[in-house]
C-alpha positions in Angstrom: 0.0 0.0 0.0 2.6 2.4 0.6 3.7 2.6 -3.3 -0.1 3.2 -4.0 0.9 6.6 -5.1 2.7 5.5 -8.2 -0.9 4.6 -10.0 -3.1 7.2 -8.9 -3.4 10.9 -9.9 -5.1 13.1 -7.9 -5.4 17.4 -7.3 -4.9 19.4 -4.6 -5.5 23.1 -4.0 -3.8 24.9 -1.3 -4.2 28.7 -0.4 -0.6 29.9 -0.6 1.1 32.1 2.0 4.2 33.6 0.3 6.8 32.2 3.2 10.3 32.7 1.8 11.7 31.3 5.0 10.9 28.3 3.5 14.1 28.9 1.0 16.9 29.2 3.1 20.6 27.5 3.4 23.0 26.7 6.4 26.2 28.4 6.0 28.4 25.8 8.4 32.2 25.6 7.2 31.3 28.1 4.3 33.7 30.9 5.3 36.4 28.4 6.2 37.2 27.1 2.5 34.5 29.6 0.4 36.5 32.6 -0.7 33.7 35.6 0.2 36.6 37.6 -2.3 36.1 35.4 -5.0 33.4 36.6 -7.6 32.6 33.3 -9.0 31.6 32.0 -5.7 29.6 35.0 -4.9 27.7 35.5 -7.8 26.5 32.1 -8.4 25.4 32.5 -4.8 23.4 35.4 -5.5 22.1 33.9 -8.0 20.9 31.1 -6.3 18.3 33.5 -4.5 18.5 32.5 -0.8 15.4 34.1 1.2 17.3 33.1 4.4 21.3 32.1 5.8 22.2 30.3 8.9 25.1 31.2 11.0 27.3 30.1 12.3 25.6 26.4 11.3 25.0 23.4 13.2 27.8 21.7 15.5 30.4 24.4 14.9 27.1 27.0 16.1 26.8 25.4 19.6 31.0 26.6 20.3 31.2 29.8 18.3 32.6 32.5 19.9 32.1 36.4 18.8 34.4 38.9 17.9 37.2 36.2 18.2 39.1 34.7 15.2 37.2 32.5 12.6 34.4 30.6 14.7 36.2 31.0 17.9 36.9 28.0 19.1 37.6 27.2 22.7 38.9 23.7 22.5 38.3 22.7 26.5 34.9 23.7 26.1 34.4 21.2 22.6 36.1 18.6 24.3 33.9 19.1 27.7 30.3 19.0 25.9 31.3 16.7 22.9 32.4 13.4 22.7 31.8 12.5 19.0 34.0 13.2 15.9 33.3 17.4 16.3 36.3 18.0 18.4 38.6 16.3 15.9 36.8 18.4 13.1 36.8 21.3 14.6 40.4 21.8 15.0 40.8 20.8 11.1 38.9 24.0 10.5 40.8 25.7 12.5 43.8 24.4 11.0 42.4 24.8 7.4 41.1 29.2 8.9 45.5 29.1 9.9 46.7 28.1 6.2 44.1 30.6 5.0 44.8 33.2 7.0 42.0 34.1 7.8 42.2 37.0 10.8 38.7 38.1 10.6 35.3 36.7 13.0 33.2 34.7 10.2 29.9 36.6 11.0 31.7 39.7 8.4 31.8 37.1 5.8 28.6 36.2 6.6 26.9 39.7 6.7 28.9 39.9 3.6 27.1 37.3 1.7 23.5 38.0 3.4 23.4 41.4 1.8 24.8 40.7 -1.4 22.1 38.3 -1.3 19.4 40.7 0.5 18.6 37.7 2.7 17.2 37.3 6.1 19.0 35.4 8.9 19.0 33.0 11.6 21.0 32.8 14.3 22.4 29.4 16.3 23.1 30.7 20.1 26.1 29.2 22.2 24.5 28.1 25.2 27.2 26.7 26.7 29.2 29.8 27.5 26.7 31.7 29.7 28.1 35.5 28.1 26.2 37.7 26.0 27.6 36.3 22.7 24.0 35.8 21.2 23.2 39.7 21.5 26.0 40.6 20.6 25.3 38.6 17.4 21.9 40.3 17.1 23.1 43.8 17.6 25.7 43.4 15.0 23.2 41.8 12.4 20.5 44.6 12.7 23.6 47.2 12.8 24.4 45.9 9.5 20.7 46.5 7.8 19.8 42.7 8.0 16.6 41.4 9.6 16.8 38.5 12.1 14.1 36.3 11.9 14.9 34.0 14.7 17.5 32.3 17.2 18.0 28.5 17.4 18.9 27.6 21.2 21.8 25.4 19.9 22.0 22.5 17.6 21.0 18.9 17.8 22.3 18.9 21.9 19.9 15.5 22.1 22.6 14.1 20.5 24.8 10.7 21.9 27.7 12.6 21.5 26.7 15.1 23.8 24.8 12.6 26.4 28.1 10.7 26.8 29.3 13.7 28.7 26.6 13.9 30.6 24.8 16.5 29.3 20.6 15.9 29.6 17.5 17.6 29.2 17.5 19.3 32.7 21.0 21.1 31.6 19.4 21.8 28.2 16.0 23.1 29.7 18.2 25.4 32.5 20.4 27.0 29.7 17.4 27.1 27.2 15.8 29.1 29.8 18.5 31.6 30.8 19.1 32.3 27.1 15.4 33.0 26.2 14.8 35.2 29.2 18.3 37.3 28.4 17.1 37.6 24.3 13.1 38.5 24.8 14.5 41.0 27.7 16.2 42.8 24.5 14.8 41.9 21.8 10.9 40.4 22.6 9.4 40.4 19.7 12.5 38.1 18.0 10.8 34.5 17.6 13.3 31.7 19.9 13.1 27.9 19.0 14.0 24.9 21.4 15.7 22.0 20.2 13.3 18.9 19.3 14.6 15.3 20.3 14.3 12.4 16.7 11.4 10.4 17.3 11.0 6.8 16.9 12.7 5.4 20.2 11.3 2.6 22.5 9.0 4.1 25.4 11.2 5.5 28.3 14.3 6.2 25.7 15.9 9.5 26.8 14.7 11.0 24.1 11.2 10.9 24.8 11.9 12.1 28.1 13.7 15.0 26.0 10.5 16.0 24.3 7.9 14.9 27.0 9.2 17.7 29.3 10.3 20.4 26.8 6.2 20.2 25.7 4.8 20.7 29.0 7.2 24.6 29.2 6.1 27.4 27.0 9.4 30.1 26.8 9.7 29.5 23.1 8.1 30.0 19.9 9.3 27.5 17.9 10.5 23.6 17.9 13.6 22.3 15.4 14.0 19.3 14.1 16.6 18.0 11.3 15.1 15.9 8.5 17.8 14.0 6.3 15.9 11.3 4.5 17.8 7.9 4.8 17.5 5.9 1.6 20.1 3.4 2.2 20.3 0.5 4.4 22.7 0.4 6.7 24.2 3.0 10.2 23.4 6.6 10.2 24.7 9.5 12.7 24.5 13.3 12.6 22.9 13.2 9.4 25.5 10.9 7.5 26.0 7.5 6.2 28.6 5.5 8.7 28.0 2.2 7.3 26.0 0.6 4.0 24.4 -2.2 2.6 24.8 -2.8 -0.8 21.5 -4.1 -1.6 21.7 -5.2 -5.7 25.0 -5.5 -7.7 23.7 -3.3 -10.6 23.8 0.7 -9.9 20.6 1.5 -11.9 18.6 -1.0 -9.7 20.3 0.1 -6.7 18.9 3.6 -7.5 15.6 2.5 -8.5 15.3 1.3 -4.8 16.7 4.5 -3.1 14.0 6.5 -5.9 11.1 4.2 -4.2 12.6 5.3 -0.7 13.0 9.0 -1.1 9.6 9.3 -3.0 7.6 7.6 0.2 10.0 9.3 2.6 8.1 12.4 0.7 4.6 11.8 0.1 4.1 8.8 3.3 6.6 8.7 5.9 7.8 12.6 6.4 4.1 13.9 6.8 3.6 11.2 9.6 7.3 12.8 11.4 5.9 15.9 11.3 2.5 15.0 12.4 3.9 13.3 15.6 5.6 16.4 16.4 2.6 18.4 16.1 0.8 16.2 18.3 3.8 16.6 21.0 4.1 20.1 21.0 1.7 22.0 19.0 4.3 25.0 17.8 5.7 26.3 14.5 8.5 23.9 13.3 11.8 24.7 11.5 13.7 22.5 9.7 17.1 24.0 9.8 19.0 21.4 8.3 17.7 19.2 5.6 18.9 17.3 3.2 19.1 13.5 1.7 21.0 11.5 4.2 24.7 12.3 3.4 26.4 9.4 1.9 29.3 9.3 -1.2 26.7 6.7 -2.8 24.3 9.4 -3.7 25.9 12.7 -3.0 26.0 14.7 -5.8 24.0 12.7 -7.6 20.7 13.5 -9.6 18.8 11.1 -7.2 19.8 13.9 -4.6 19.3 17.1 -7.5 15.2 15.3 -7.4 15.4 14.9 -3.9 16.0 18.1 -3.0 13.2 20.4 -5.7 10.9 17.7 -4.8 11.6 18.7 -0.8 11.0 22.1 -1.0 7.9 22.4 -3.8 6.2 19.8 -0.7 7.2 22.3 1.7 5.4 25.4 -0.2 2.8 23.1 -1.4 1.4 20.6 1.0 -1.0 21.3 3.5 0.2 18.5 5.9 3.3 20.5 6.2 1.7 23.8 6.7 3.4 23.9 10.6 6.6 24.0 9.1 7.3 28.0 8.8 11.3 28.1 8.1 13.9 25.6 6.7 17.6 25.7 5.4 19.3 23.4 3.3 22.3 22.1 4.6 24.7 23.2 3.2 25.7 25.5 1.1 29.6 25.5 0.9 32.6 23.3 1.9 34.9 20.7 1.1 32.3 17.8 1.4 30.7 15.8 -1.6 27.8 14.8 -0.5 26.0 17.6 1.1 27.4 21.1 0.1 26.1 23.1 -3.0 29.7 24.8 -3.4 32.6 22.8 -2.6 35.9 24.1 -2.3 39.5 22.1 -3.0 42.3 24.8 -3.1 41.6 26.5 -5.8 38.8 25.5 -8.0 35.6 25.8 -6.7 32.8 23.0 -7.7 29.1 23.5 -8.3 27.3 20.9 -7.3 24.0 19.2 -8.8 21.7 20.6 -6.5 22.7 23.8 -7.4 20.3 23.7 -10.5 17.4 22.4 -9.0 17.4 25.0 -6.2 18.2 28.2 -8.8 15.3 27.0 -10.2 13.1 27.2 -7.4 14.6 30.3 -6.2 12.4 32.1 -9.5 9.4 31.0 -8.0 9.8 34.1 -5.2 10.1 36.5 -7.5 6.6 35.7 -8.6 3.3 37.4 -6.1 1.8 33.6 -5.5 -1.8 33.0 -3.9 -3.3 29.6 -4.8 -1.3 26.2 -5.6 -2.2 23.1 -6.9 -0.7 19.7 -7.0 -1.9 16.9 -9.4 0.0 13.2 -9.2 0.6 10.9 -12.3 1.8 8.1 -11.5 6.1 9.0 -10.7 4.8 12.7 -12.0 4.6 15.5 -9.8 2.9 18.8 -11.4 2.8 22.1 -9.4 1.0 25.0 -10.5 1.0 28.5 -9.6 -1.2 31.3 -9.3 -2.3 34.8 -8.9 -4.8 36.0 -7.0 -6.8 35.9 -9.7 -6.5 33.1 -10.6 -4.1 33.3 -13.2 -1.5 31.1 -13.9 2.3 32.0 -13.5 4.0 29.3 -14.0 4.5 25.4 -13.6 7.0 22.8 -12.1 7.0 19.3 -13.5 9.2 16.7 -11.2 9.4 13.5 -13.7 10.8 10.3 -11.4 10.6 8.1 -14.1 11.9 9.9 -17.0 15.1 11.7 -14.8 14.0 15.2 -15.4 12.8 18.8 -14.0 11.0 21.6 -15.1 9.9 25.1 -14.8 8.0 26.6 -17.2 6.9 30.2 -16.5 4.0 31.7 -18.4 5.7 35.5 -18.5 7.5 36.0 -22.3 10.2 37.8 -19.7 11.4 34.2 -17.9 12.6 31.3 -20.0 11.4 27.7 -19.8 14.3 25.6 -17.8 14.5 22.1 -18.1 17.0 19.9 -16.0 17.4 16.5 -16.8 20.2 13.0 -17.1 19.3 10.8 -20.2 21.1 7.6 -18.6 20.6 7.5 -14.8 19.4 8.4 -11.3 23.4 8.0 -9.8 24.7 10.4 -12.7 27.1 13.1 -11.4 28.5 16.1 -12.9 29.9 19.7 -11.7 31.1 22.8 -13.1 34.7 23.6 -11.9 35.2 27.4 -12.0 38.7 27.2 -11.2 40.7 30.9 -10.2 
């Protein structure tokens, strides 16, 4: 029953509220090997059209430090609250900010981009630190012309690796607390979000515990969860593939299988996640980090390039996911393969496939939308656009089984832009824009 989708065809209309929160990007590790200097990087950024940036990012947000070189790091406090592979990553960024000589605090990078970009920001708060980093962050953000949407109270702090040190939801709750009361004292009408534990443990698993006691308190506005859908078999942490089952000796069927996977990930299992979390806390929810689970199998692979247009037209489109009010892509630059738009190695920088897929969508904000509509045919997934009266503005057309994507504006001013791989689902390519 779960693959009934691929036979029916059905349409769905859905008032549209113009969110472009909805269209953001992480910014983790960007300024480390992204050169803000280089005009390659920065206007394919810009013209990727991101509504919204993340800083400092995920594991590297929780230990940022302000006005202090690069991200800041104080290496006895990593190594007191983490025991997973951050510490040993964190001081490869900080040997890779040395060889770049890099002198300056990475939030001027980052206001950098954001306004060459005319985006909006979010902000991930150290809450281990106890100091006035956060508004300090804040002040200098507004300072600089940009508008704040929101502060994350840290980053995925449910985590093993930070339980093994002994860190629970009492700590996080105590901190949470402090750092809400110290923001709305300065800032009240800036919306705060508290850090949502994964679902899907046993009864009594620390996790539930986690989110059974964060829902019953009412300091923040917000809940945020990460969502990396996990197509292969086999151990996952932190958003990654550890270990994997090869599952068919032929690459075109093992894709097949991880299409079937992503597709009910979409349409079946991620609307019941976010459901559940509804149900647990009844607030707004932001995705902050998103992405298809991290893995060299399918990184940079047009499997992924599907993935992720298909991800965010369901955001914008479906009602079931009308709780979600802000997400970012993770990421958008680094040295990784399997996650990052941009990817840096010395001196050529590498766009990745999803960068196409997401340009694309980044037109649709340009347009003043009001009603949706969805219709399913079998493994294609049509979404319409319109004005407020009624009139249509344009169309994307995701086509699972033919490997393709396309938008096809009605205005004589845009041109029709079709993405597609004649062979297969685990094709890669990337353009190298080298200095």
């Amino acid at each position: 029953m779960k693959y009934l989708i691929f036979f029916l065809c059905f349409f769905h209309y859905k008032c549209f509220s113009q969110n472009s929160n909805i269209f953001g990007f992480s910014t983790a590790n960007t300024f480390t090997y992204c050169d803000i200097n280089d005009t390659n990087f920065i206007n394919k950024a810009v013209k990727l059209q991101p509504k919204l940036l993340r800083f400092p990012g995920g594991a590297v947000g929780n230990f940022y430090h302000f006005n202090k070189e690069g991200y800041g790091f104080d290496f006895e406090e990593i190594d007191t609250y983490h025991n997973g592979k951050f510490p040993k990553r964190a001081r490869g960024l900080e040997r890779s900010r040395n060889q770049n000589n890099h002198t300056q605090d990475y939030i001027e990078d980052f206001i950098y981009l954001a306004k060459k970009c005319n985006a909006k920001v979010i902000l991930v708060a150290n809450i281990f630190s106890k100091n006035d980093d956060i508004l300090y962050m804040i002040e200098k953000i507004i300072s600089n012309d940009l508008e704040v949407v929101g502060v994350e109270l840290g980053s995925e702090l449910s985590n093993r690796s930070y339980y093994q040190k002994g860190y629970t939801i009492d700590n996080y709750i105590t901190s949470a607390q402090y750092y809400s009361k110290k923001i709305k004292e300065n800032y009240p009408n800036l919306k705060i979000a508290v850090i949502a534990a994964p679902l899907g443990k046993k009864k009594g698993h620390r996790h539930n515990i986690w989110n059974e006691k964060l829902s019953r308190l009412d300091f923040y506005d917000a809940i945020i969860i990460h969502s990396y859908a996990k197509v292969i078999k086999g151990e996952a942490m932190d958003g990654q593939m550890i270990e994997e089952q090869r599952e068919a000796t032929n690459k075109v069927e093992l894709f097949e299988i991880y299409k079937k996977r992503a597709i009910n990930y979409l349409t079946v299992k991620y609307p019941l996640e976010i459901k559940s979390y509804q149900n647990i806390f009844n607030k707004p929810i932001w995705v902050t980090e998103w992405n298809l689970q991290m893995s060299k199998t399918t990184g940079n692979t047009f499997l992924q390039s599907l993935f992720v247009a298909h991800f965010v037209l369901e955001l914008l489109t479906e009602k079931k996911f009308q709780s979600i009010t802000l997400s970012t892509y993770h990421n958008l630059g680094g040295r990784d393969f399997s996650g990052s738009i941009f990817r840096q190695e010395k001196n050529n920088l590498f766009v990745q496939n999803t960068y196409t897929p997401l340009m694309m969508i980044g037109k649709l904000f340009n347009a003043n939308i009001y009603k949706t509509l969805k219709e399913i045919k079998d493994q294609l997934f049509i979404y319409k656009f319109y004005d407020n009266e009624d009139r249509l503005l344009c169309t994307y057309e995701i086509d699972w089984e033919n490997y393709s994507f396309l938008f096809k504006p009605v205005s004589t001013k845009q041109n029709s832009e079709f993405y597609f791989k004649n062979d297969n689902l685990h094709d890669n390519s990337f353009i190298n824009f080298s200095n």
